[in-house]
N, C-alpha and C positions, 0 to 999 in steps of 0.2 A: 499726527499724520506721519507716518512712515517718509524718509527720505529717498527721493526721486530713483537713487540710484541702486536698492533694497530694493524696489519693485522690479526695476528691469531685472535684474539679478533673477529672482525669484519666478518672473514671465521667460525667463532666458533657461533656466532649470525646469521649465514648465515642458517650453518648447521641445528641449533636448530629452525628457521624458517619452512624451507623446511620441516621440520620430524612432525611440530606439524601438517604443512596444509595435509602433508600427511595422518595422521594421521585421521586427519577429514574425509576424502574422506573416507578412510578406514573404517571406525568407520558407515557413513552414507550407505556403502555394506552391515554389519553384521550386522544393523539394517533392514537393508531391509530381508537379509537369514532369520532372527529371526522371525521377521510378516510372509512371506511367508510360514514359516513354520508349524508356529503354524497355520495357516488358512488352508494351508493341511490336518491337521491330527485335526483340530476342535477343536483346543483349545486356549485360551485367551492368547495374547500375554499381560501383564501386565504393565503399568504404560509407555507402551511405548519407552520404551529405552533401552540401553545396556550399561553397567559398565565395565568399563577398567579394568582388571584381570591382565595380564600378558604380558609383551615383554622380545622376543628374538631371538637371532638368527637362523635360520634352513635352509638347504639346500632343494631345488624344486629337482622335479624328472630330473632336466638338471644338476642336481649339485651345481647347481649356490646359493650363500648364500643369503636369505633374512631377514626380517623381519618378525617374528611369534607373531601376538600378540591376545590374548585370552580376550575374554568380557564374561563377564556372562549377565544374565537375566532373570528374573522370569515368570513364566505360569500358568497357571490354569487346571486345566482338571474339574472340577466342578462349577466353579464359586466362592466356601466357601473356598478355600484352595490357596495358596502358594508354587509353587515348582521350581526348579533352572533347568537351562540351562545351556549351556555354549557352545562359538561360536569361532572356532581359523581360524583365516585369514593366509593365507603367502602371503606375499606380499599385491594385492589385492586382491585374489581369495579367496574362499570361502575352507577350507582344512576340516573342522570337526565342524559338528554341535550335540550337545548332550542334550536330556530330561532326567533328572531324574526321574528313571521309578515310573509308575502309572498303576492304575488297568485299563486295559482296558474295558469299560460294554458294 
């Protein structure tokens, strides 16, 4: 029998596995919220992608505890400028997408 501390090891590389693919999946949702978004409302989704901001814990409207994790992201509303986003998933759903505001013309 394997010793005690080999298992956890090996359930502890299990875990940190599972979290990162999830993570991916996750990541590959808020990027897609972020372009759909900004092609709504007419504006550059920038450079493509989304940055890992924040993880944590939060309860769903069942109560039930998930994972909250926050990406930011830059836009355009002109094309000349740079302005920030930010995208908080629970779980894999989509929970709050945010523009920092801009002049509408």
């Amino acid at each position: 029998m394997p010793p005690f501390g080999e298992i956890l090891a090996i359930l502890a590389l299990a875990a940190v596995a599972l979290l990162w693919a999830d993570s991916l999946r996750v990541r590959e949702r808020a990027l897609q919220a972020g372009r759909s978004a900004c092609e709504r409302h007419g504006l550059q989704f920038l450079d493509d992608t989304v940055s890992f901001a924040r993880l944590r814990l939060a309860r769903d409207e069942d109560g039930r505890l998930q994972i909250a994790r926050t990406y930011s992201f830059e836009f355009s509303d002109t094309g000349n400028n740079r302005r920030d986003g930010a995208i908080v998933m629970l779980g894999d759903r989509l929970l709050d997408l945010q523009f920092e505001p801009y002049p509408i013309q």
